[in-house]
DSSP file (Angstrom, degrees, kcal/mol; ACC not computed):
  #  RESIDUE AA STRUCTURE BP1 BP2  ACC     N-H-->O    O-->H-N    N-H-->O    O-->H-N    TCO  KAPPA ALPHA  PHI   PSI    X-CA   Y-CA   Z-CA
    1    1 A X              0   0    0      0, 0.0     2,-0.1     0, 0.0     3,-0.0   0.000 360.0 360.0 360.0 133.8    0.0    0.0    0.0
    2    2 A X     >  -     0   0    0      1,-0.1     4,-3.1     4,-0.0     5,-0.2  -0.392 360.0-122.6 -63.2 141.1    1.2    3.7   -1.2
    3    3 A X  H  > S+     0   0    0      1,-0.2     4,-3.4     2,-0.2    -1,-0.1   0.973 110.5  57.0 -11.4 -84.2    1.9    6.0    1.7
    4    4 A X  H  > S+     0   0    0     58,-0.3     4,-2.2     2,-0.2    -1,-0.2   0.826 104.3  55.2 -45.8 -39.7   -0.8    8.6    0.3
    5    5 A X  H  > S+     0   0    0      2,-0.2     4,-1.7     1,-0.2    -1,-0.2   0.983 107.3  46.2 -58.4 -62.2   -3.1    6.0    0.4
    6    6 A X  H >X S+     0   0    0     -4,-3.1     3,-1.6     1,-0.2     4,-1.1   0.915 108.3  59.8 -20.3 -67.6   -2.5    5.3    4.0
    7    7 A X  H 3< S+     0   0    0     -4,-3.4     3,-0.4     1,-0.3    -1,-0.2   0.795 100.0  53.1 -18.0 -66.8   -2.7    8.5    4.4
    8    8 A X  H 3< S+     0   0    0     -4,-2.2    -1,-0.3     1,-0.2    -2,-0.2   0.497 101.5  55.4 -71.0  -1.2   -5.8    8.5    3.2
    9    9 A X  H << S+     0   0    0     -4,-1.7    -1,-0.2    -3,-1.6     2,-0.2   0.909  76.4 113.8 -88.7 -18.6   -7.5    5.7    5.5
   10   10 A X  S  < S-     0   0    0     -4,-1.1     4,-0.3    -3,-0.4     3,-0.1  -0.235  80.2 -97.3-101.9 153.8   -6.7    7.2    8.7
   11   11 A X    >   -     0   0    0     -2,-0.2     3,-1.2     2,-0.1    -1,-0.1   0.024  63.5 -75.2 -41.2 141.3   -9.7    8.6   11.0
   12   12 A X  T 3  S+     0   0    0      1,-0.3    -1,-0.1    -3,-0.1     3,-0.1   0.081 113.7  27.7   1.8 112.0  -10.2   12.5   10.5
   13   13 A X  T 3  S+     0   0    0      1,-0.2     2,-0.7    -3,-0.1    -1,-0.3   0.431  78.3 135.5  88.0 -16.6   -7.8   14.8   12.1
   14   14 A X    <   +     0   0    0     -3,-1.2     2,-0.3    -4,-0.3    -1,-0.2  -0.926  28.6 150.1 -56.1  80.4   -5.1   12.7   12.1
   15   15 A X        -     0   0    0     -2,-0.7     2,-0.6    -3,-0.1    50,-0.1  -0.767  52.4-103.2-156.0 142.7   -1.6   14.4   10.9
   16   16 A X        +     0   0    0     -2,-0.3    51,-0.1    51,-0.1    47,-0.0  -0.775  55.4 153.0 -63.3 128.1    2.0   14.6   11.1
   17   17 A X        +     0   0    0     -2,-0.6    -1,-0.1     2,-0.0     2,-0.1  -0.073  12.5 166.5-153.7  42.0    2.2   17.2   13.0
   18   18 A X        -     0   0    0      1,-0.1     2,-0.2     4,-0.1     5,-0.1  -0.421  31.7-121.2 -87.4 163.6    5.4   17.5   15.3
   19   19 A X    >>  -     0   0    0     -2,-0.1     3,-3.8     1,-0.1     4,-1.0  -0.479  36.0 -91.5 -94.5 150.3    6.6   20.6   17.1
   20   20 A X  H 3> S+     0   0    0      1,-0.3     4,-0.5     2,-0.2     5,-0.1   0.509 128.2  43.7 -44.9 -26.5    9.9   22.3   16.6
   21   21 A X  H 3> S+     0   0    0      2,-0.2     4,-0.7     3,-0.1    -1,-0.3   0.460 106.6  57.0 -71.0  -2.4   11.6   20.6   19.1
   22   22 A X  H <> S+     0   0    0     -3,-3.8     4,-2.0     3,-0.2     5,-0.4   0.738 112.9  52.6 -63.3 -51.8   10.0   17.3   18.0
   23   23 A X  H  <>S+     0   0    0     -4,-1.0     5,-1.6     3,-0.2     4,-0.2   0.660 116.3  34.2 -57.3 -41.2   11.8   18.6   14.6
   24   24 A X  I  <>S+     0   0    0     -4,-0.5     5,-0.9    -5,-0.3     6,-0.2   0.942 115.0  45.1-111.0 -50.5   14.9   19.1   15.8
   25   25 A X  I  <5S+     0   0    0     -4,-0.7     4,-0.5     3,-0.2     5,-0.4   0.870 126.8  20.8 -26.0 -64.2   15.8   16.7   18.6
   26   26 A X  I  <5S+     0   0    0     -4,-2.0    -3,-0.2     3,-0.1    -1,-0.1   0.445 130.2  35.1-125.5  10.3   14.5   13.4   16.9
   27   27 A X  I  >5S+     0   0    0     -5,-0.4     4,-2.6    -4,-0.2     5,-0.2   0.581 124.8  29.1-105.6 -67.6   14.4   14.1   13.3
   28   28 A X  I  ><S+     0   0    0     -5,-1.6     4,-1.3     1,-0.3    -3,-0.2   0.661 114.2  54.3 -58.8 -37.6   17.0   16.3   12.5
   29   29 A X  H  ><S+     0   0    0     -5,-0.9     4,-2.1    -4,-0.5     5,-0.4   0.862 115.4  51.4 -63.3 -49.3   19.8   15.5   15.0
   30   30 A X  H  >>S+     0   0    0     -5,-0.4     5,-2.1    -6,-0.2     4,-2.1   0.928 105.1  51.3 -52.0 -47.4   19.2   11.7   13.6
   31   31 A X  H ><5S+     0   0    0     -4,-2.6     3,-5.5     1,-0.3    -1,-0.2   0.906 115.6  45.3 -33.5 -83.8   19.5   12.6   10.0
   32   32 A X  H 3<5S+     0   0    0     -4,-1.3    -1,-0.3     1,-0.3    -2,-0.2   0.568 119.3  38.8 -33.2 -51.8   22.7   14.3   11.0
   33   33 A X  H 3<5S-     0   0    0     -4,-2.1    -1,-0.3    -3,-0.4    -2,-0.3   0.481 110.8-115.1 -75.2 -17.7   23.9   11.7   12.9
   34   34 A X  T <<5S+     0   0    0     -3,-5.5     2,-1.3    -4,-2.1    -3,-0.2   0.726  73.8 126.4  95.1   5.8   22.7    8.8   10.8
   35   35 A X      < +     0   0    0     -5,-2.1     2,-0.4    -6,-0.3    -1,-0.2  -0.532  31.5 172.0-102.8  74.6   20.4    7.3   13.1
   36   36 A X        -     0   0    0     -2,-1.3    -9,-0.1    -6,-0.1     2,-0.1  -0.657   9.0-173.3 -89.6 136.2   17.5    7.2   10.8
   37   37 A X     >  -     0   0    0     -2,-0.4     4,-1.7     1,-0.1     5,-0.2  -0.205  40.3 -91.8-109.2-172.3   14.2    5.0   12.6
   38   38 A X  H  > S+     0   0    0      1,-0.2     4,-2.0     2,-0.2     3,-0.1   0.957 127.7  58.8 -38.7 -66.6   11.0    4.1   10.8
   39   39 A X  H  > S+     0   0    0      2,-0.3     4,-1.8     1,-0.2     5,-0.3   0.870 101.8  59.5 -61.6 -43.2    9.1    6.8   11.8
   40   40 A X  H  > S+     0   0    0      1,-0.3     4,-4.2     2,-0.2    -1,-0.2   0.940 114.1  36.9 -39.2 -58.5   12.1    9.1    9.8
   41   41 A X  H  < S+     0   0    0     -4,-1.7    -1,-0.3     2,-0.2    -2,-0.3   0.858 111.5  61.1 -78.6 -38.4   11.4    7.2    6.3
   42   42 A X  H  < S+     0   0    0     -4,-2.0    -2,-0.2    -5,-0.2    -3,-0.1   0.918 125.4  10.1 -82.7 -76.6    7.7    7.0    6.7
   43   43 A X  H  < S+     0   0    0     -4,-1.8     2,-0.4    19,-0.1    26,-0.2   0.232 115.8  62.3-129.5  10.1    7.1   10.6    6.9
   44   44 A X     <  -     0   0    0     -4,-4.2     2,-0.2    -5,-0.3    26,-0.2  -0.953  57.9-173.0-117.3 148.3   10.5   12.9    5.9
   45   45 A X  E     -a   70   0A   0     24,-0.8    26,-0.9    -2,-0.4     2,-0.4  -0.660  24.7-110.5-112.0-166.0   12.1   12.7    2.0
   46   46 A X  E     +a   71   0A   0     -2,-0.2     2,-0.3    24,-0.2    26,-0.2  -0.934  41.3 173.5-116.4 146.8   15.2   14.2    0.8
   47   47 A X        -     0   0    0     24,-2.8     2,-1.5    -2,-0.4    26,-0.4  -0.995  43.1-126.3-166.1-174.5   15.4   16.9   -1.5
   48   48 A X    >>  +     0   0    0     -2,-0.3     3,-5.7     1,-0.2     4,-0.5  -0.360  24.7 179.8-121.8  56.5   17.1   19.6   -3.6
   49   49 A X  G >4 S+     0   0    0     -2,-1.5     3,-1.3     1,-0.2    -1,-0.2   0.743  83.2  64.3 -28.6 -52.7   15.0   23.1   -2.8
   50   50 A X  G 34 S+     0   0    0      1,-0.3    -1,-0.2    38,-0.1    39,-0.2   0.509 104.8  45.3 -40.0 -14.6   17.5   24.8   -5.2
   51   51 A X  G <4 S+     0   0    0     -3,-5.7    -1,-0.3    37,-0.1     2,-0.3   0.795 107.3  84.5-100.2 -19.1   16.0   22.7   -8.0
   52   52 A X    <<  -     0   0    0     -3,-1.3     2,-0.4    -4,-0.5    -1,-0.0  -0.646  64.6-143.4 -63.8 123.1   12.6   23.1   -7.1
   53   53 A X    >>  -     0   0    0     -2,-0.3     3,-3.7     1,-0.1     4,-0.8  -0.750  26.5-130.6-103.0 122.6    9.9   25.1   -7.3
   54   54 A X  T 34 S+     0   0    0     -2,-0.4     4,-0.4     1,-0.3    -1,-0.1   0.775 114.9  56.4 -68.4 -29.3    7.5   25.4   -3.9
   55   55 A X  T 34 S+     0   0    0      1,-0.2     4,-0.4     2,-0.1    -1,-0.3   0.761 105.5  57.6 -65.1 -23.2    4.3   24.7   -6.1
   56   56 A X  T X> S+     0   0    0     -3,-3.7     3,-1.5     1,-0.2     4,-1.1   0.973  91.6  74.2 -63.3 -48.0    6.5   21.3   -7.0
   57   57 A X  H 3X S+     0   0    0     -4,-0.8     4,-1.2     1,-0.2    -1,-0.2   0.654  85.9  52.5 -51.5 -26.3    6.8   20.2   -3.3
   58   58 A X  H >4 S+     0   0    0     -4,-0.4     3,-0.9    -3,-0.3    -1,-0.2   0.980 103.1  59.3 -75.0 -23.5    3.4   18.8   -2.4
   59   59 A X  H <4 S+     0   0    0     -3,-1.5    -2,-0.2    -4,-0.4    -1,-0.2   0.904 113.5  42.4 -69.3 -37.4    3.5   16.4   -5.5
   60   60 A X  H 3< S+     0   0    0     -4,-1.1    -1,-0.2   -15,-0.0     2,-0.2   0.652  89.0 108.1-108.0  21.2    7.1   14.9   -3.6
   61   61 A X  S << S-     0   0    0     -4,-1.2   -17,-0.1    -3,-0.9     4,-0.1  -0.591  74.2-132.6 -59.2 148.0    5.7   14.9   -0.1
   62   62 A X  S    S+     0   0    0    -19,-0.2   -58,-0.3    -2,-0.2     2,-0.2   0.963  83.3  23.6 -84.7 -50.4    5.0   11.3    1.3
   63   63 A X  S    S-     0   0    0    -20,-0.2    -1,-0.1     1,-0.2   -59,-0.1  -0.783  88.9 -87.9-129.6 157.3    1.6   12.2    2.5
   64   64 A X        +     0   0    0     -2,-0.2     2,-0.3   -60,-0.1    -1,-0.2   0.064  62.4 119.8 -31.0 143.4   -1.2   14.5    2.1
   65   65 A X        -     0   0    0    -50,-0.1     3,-0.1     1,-0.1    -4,-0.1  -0.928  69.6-116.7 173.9 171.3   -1.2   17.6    4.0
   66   66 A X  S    S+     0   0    0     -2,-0.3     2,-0.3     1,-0.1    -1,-0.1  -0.055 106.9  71.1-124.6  25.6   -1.2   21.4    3.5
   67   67 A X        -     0   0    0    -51,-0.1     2,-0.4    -9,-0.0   -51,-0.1  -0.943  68.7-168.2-136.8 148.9    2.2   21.0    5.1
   68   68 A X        -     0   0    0     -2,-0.3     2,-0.9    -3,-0.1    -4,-0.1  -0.875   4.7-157.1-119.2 122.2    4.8   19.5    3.4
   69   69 A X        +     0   0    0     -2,-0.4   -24,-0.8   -26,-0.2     2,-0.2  -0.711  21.6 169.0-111.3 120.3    8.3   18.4    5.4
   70   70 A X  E     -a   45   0A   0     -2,-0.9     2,-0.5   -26,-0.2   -24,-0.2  -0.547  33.7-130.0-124.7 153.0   11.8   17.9    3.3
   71   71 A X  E     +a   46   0A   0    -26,-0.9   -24,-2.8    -2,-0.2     2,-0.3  -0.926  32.3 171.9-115.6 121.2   15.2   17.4    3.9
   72   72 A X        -     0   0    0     -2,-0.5     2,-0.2   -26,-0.2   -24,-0.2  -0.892  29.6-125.9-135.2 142.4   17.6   19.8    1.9
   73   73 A X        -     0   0    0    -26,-0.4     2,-0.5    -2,-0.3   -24,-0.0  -0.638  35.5-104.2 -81.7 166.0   21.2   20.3    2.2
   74   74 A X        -     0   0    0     -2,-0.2    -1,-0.1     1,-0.0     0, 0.0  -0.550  35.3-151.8 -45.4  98.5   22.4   23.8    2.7
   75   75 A X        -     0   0    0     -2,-0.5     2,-0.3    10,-0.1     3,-0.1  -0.177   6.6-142.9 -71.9-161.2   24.0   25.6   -0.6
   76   76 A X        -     0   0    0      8,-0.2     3,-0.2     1,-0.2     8,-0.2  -0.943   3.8-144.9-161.1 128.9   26.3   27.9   -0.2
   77   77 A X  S    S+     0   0    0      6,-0.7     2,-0.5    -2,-0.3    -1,-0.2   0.991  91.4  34.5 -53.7 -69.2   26.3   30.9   -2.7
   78   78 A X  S >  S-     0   0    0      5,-0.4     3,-2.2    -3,-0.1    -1,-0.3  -0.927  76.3-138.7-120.9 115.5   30.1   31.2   -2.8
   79   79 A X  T 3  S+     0   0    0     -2,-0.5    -1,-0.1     1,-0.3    -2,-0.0   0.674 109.3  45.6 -25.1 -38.6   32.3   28.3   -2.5
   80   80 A X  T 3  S+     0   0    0     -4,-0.0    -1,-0.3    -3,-0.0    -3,-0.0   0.897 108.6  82.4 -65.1 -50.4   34.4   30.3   -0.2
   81   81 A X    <   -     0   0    0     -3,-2.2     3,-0.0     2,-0.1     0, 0.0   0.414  70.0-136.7 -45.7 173.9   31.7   31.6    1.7
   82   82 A X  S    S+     0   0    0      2,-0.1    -5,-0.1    -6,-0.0    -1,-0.0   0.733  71.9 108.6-103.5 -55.0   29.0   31.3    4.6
   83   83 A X        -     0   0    0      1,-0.2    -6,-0.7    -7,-0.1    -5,-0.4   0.204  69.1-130.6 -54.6 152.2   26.0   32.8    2.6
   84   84 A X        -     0   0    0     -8,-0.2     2,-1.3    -7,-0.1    -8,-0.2  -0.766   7.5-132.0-116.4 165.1   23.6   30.4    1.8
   85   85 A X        +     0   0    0     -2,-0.3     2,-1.2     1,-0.1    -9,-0.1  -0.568  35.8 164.3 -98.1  88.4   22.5   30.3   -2.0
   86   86 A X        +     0   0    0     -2,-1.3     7,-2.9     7,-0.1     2,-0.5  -0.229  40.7 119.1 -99.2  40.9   17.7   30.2   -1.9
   87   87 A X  E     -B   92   0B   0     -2,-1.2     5,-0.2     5,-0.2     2,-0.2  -0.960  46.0-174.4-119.8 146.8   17.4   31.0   -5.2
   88   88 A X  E >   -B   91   0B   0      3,-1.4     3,-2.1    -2,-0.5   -37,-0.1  -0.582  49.2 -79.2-129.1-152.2   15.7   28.7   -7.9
   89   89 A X  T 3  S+     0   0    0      1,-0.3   -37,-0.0   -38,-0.2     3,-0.0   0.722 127.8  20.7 -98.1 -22.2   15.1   28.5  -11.1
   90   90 A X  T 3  S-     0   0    0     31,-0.0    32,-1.0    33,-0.0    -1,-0.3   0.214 129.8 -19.9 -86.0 -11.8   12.0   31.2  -11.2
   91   91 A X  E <   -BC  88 121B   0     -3,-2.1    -3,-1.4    30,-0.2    30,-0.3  -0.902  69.1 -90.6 177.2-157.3   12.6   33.2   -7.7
   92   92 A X  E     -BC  87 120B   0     28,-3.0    28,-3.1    -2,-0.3     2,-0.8  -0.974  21.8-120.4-156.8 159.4   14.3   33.1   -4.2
   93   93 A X  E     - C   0 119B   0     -7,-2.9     2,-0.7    -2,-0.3    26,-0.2  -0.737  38.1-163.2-100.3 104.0   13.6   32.0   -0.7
   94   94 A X  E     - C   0 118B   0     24,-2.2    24,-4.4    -2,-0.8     2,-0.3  -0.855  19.7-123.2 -98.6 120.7   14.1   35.6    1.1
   95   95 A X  E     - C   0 117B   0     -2,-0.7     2,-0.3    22,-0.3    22,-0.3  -0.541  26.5-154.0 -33.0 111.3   14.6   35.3    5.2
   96   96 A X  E     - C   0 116B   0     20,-2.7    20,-0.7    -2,-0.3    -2,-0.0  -0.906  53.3 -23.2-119.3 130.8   11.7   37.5    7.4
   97   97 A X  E    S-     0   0B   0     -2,-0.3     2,-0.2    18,-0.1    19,-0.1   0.092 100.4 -55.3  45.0-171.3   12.4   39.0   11.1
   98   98 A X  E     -     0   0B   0      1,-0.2     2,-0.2    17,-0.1    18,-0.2  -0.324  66.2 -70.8-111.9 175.6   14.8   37.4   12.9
   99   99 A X  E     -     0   0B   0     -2,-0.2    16,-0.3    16,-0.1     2,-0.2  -0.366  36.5-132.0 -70.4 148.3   15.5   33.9   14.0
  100  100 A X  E     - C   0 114B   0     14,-2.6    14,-1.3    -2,-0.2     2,-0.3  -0.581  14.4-134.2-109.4 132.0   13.7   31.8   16.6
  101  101 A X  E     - C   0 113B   0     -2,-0.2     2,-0.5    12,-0.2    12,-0.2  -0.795  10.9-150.9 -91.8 147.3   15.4   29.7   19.4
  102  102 A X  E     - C   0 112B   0     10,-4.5     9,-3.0    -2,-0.3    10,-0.5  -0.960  19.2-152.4-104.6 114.9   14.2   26.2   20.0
  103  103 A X  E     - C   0 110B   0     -2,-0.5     7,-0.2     7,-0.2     3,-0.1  -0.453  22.1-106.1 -92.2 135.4   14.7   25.3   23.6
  104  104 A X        -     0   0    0      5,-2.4     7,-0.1    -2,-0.3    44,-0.0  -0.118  32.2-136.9 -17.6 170.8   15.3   21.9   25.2
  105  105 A X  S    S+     0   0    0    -84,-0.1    -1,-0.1     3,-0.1    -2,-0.0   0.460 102.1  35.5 -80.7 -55.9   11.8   21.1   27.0
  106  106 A X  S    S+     0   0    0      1,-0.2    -2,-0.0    -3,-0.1    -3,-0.0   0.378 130.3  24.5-105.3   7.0   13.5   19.9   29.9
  107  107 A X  S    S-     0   0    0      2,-0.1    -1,-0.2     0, 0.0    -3,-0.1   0.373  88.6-130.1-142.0   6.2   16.8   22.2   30.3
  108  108 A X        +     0   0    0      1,-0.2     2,-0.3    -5,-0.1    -3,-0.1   0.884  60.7 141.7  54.8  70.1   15.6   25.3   28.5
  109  109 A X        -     0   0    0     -7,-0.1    -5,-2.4     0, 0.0    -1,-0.2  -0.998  61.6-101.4-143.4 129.1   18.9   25.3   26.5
  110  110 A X  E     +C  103   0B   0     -2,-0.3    -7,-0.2    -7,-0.2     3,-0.1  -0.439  40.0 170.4 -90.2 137.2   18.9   26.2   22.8
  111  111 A X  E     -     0   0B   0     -9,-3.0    29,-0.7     1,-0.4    30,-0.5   0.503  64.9 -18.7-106.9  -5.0   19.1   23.2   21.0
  112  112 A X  E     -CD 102 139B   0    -10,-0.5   -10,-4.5    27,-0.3    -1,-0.4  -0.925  55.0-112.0 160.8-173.0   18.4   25.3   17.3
  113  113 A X  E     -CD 101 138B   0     25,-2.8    25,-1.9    -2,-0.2     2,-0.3  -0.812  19.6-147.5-141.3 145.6   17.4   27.9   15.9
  114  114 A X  E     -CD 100 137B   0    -14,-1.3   -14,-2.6    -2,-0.3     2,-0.3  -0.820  19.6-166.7-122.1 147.7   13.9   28.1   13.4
  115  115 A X  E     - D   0 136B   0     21,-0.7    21,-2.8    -2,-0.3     2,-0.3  -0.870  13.0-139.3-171.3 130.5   14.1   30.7   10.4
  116  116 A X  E     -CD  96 135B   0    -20,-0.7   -20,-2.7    -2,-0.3     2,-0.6  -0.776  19.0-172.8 -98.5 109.4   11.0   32.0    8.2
  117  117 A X  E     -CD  95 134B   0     17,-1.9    17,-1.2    -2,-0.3   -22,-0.3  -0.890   9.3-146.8-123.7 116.7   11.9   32.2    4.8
  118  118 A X  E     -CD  94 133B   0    -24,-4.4   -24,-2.2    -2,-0.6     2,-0.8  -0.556  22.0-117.1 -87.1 146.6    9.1   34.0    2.1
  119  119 A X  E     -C   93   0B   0     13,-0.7    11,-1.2   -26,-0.2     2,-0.2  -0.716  31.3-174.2 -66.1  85.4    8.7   33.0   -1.4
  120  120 A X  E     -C   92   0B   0    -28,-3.1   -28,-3.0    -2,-0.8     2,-0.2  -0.799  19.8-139.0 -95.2 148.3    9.8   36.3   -4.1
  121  121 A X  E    S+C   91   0B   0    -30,-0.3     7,-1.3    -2,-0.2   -29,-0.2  -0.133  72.2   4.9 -35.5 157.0    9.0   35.5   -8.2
  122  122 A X  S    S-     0   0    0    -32,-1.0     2,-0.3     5,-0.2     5,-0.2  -0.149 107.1 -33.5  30.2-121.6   11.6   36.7  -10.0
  123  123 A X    >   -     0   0    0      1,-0.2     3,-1.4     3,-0.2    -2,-0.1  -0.981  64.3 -76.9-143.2 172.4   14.7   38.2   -9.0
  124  124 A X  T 3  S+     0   0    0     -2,-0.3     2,-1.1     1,-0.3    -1,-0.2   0.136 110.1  28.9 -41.5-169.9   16.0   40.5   -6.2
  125  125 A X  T 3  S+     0   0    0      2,-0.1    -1,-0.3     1,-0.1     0, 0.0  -0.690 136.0  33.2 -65.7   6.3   15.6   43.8   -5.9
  126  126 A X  S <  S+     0   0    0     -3,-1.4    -3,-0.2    -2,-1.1     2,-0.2  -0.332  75.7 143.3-141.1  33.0   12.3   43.3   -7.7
  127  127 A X        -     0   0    0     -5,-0.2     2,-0.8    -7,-0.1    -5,-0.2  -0.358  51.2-122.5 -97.7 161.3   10.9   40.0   -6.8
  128  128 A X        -     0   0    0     -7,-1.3    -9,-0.1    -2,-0.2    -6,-0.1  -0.582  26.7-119.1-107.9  79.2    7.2   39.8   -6.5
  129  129 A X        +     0   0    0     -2,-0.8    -9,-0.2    -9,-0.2     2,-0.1   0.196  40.6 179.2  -6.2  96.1    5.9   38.5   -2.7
  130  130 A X        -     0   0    0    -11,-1.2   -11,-0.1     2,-0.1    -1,-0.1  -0.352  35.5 -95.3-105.1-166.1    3.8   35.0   -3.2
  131  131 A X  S    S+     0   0    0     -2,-0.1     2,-0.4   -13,-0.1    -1,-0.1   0.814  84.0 101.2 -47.7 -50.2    2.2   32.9   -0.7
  132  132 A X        -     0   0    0    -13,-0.2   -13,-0.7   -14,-0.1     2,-0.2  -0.513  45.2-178.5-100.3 125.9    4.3   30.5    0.0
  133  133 A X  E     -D  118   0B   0     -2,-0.4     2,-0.3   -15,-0.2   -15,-0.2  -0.646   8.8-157.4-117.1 161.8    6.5   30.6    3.3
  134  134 A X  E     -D  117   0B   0    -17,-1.2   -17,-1.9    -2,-0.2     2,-0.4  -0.828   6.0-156.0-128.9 140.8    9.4   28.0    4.6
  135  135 A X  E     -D  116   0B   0     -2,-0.3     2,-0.3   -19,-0.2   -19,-0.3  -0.787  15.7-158.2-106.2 169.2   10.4   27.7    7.9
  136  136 A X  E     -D  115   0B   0    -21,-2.8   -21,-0.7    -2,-0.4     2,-0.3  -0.954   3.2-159.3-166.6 110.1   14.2   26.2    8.2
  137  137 A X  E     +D  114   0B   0     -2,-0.3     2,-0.3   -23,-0.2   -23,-0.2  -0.790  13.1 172.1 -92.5 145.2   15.8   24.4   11.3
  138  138 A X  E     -D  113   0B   0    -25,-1.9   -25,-2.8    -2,-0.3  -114,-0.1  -0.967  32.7-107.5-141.6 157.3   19.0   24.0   11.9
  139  139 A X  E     -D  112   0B   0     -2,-0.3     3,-0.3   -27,-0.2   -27,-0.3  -0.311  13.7-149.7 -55.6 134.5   21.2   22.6   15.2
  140  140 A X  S    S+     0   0    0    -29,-0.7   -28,-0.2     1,-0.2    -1,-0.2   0.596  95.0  14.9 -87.2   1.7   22.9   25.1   17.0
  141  141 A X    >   +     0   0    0    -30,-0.5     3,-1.2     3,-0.1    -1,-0.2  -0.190  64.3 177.1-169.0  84.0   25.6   22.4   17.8
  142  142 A X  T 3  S+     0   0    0      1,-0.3     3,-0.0    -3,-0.3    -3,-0.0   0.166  75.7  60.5 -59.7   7.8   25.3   19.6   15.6
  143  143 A X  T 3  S+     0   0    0      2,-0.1     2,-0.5     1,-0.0    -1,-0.3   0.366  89.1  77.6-110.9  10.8   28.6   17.7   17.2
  144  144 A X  S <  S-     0   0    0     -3,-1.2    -3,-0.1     0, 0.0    -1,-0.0  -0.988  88.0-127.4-110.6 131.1   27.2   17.5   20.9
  145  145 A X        -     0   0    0     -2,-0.5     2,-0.2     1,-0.1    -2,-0.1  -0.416  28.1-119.2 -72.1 139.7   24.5   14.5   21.2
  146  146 A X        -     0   0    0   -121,-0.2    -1,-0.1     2,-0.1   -35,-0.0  -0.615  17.3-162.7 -90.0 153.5   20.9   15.9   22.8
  147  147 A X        +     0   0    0     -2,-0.2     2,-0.3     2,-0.0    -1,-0.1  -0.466  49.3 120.0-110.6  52.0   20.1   14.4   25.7
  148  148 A X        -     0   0    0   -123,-0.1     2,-0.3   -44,-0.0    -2,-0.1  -0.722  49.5-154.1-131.5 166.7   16.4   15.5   25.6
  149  149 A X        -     0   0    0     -2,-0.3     2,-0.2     2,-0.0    -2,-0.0  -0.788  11.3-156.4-140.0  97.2   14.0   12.3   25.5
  150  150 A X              0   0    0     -2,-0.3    -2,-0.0     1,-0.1  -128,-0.0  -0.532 360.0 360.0-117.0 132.8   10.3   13.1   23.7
  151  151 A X              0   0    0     -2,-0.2    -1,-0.1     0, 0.0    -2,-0.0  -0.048 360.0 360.0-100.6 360.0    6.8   10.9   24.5
């Protein structure tokens, strides 16, 4: 049986739905680390935002939703560089306001950081404002192992 079908059997209300420290703790530190479970493969893919268009993305989510959750590496604008490169082949991923801490639950210790990123048409200075918004986790220090333990 397809995913989406799945998807489709279960009772009303029913969603992936985990919270940013759900996100970051036991999906994202695993990725990183290589510890990927069940739950990882049933409901995250991998994929290449820079080739992509955001109207593309619900068609390569594993299930229905009107949120969609991917894994994308970081580009990097300039090889040399920090900056990271959000533009694709029609527009750019522009950062809004400032970045969001994600705390431990249980030691109120930032374990990463959430950033809102808007969808522009075209290209800077003159890009056209759409719908469609990103948020983007990343570890604020992906070599120390969390100790935080999630029900």
């Amino acid at each position: 049986m397809d995913l989406r079908e799945i998807g489709a059997t279960l009772p009303p209300g029913f969603k992936f739905c985990p919270s940013d420290e759900e996100l970051i703790c036991h999906y994202l530190y695993n990725k990183i680390a290589n510890d990927e479970g069940l739950v990882l493969n049933f409901s995250l893919v991998e994929i290449d935002l820079h080739t992509c268009e955001p109207w593309q993305l619900p068609e390569m989510a594993k299930l229905n939703s009107s949120e969609w959750y991917f894994f994308s590496f970081r580009d990097r604008k300039y090889t040399t560089g920090f900056r990271a490169n959000r533009a694709t082949t029609s527009g750019y991923w522009k950062a809004t306001g400032k970045d969001r801490t994600v705390l431990d639950p249980q030691t109120c210790n930032v374990i990463g950081m959430r950033k809102t990123l808007v969808f522009y048409k075209n290209r800077a200075p003159n890009g056209i404002k759409t719908d469609w918004i990103m948020h983007e986790f990343r570890l604020e220090n992906p070599h120390i192992p969390l100790k935080v333990r999630l029900s």
